[in-house]
N, C-alpha and C positions, 0 to 999 in steps of 0.2 A: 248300419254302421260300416259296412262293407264299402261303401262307393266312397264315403269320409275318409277313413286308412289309408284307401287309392289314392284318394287327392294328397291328403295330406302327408303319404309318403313321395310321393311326386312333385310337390313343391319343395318341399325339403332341398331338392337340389339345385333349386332355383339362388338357392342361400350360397351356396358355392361356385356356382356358375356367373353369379355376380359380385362377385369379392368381397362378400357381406360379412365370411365369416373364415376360420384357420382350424385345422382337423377338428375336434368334438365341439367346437364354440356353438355356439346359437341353438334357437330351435323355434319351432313353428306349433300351433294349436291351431286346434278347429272344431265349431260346436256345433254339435245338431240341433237342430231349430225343435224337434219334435219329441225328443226326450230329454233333451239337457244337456246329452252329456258330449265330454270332449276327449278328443283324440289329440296325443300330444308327442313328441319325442322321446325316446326313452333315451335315461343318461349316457352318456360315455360314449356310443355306439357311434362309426364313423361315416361318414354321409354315403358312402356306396354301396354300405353293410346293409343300408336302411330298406325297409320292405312294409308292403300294408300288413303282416302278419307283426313282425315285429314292434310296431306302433303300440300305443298303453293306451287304455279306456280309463276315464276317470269320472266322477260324478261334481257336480261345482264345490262338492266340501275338499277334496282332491283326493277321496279315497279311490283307490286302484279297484275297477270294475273286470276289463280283463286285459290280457297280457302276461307275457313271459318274462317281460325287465322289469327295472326300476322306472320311473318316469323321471323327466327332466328334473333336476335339481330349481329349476322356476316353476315347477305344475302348482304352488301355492299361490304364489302372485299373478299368475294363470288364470286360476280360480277366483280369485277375487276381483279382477279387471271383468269377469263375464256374470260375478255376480250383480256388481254395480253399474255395470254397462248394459245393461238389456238388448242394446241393439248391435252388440259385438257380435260377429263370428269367426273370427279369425284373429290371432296376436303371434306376433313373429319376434323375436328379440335378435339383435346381432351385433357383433362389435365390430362393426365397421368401421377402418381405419380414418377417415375423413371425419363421419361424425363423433368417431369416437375422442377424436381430438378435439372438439369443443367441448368435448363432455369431462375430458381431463383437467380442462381451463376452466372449467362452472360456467360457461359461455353459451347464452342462446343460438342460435345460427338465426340470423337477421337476415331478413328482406330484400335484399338485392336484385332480386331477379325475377323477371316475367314468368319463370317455367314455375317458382315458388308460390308465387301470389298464387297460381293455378292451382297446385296441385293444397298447398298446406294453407291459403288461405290470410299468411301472415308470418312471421317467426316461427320457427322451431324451436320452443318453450325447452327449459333445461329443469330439469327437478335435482330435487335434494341427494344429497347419495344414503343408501340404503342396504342393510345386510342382505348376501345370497341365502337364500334355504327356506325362508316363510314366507308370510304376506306382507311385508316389510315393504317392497320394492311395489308391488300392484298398488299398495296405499298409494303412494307417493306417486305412481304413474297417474291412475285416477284424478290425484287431487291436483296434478299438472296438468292436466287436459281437460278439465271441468271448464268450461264456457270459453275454452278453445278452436279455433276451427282444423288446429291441424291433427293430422292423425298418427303424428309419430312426437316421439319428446327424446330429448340425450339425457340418460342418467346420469349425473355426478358421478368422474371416475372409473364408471362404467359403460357405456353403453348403451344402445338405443334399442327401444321399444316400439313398437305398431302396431296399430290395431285397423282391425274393415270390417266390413259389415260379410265377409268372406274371409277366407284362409289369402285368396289370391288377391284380393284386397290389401289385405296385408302385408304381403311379400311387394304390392306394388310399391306400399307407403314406404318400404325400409330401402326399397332400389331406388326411389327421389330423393329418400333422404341422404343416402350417401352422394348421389349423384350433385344434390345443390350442397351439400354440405364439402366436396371438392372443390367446386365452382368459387364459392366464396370463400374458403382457404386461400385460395391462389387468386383472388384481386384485394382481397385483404395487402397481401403479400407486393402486390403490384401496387399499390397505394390507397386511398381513400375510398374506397366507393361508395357508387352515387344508391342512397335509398331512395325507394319508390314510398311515392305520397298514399297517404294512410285509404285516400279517394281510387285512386289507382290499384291497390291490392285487392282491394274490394267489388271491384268493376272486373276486376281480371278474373277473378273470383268465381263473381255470379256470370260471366260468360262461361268458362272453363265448366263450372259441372251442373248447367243449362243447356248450352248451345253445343259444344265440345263432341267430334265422335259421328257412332251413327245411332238416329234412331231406331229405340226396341219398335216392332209392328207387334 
C-alpha cells in the first residue's frame, strides 16, 4: 500500500496543476488490484498539505482501514463506482470550471472534435444531479457510463467524475475533459458547430486507443 499513497499523493497535484480544481475541491482514489482496498483523499486537507502518510485506507464498503483523517466526503460513491466497476482503478472527481458549466445547464458536452472522438469515444454523457455524502452520486455515475465509451460524465449541478483503469488514468480522463469541454464552450459561443458523423467518431476512436502512442515491448 506504500507505493499506492505515493502515487496517489502525487497525482493529487496533478488536480491543481491543471485547473481542475479551487483550495479543498476535488479528490482522487486508487485501488489495489490485490487486496481491494483504496487509498483516497482525506477531507478538507489542502493540496500542498497532502502527503502518502496522510492519505485514508479504506475497504470497498468505505470503512476506514488506516489513516489519521476523515476521508473524502465522496469515499462512499468511491466505493460503489469500484464495486460495480470491476475494472476501475482509479476515480478522480473535480469541478472544473469548463465542464462544470455544462453540468450547471444538464448539458451533455457533444462531439465536436477529433481530440474527443479520441479520447471519449463519443459525448460526454451528463447524469442526474445527486446528494454529497453516500452512494447517491456513484449510482448515478455507474448508471451514466454503463454501455458508454467515455470515461468521464458531468454531474448535474455538480461536477465531473473519472474513472481509468489507473489512478493516472484517471486524472488523464478529467484533464480531456476539461480541456474539450473548454473547446466547445467557446465554438458553441462562436456559432454552430460542425458534428462529426457517428462513422467518424468511431474510426477515430478505434485508431486512437489501437494505433495511438508507443508500443508496450
Amino acid at each position: 500500500m506504500r507505493e499506492l499513497r505515493e502515487e496517489v499523493a502525487r497525482l493529487h497535484q496533478e488536480l491543481p496543476r491543471n485547473g481542475l480544481v479551487a483550495w479543498t475541491s476535488g479528490n482522487l482514489s486508487g485501488r489495489d488490484p490485490d487486496s481491494g482496498l483504496i487509498v483516497i483523499k482525506p477531507s478538507g486537507l489542502r493540496y500542498e498539505e497532502l502527503t502518502p502518510e496522510s492519505m485514508v485506507v479504506v475497504d470497498e464498503e468505505a470503512n476506514v482501514i488506516e489513516g489519521h483523517y476523515n476521508p473524502s466526503s465522496d469515499t462512499a460513491s468511491h466505493c460503489y463506482i469500484y464495486r460495480e466497476m470491476p475494472d476501475v482503478g482509479g476515480v478522480v472527481h473535480t469541478h472544473s470550471p469548463y465542464a462544470t458549466a455544462w453540468a450547471a445547464v444538464g448539458r451533455e458536452i457533444p462531439c465536436f472534435l477529433t481530440a474527443m472522438a479520441d479520447e471519449f469515444g463519443g459525448p460526454i454523457p451528463c447524469g442526474g444531479f445527486a446528494p454529497i455524502g453516500g452512494e447517491e452520486i456513484g449510482r448515478e455515475v455507474v448508471r451514466t457510463l454503463k454501455g458508454q465509451e467515455s470515461p468521464a460524465v458531468v454531474m448535474q449541478n455538480h461536477g465531473v467524475f473519472a474513472v481509468g483503469k489507473s489512478p493516472l488514468e484517471a486524472i488523464k480522463a478529467a484533464v480531456m475533459c476539461e480541456d474539450v469541454a473548454r473547446t466547445s464552450f467557446l465554438a458553441v459561443q462562436l456559432g454552430e458547430p460542425i458534428p462529426l458523423s457517428e462513422e467518424d467518431i468511431a474510426r477515430l476512436h478505434e485508431r486512437y486507443t489501437t494505433q495511438y502512442g508507443q508500443k508496450k515491448s
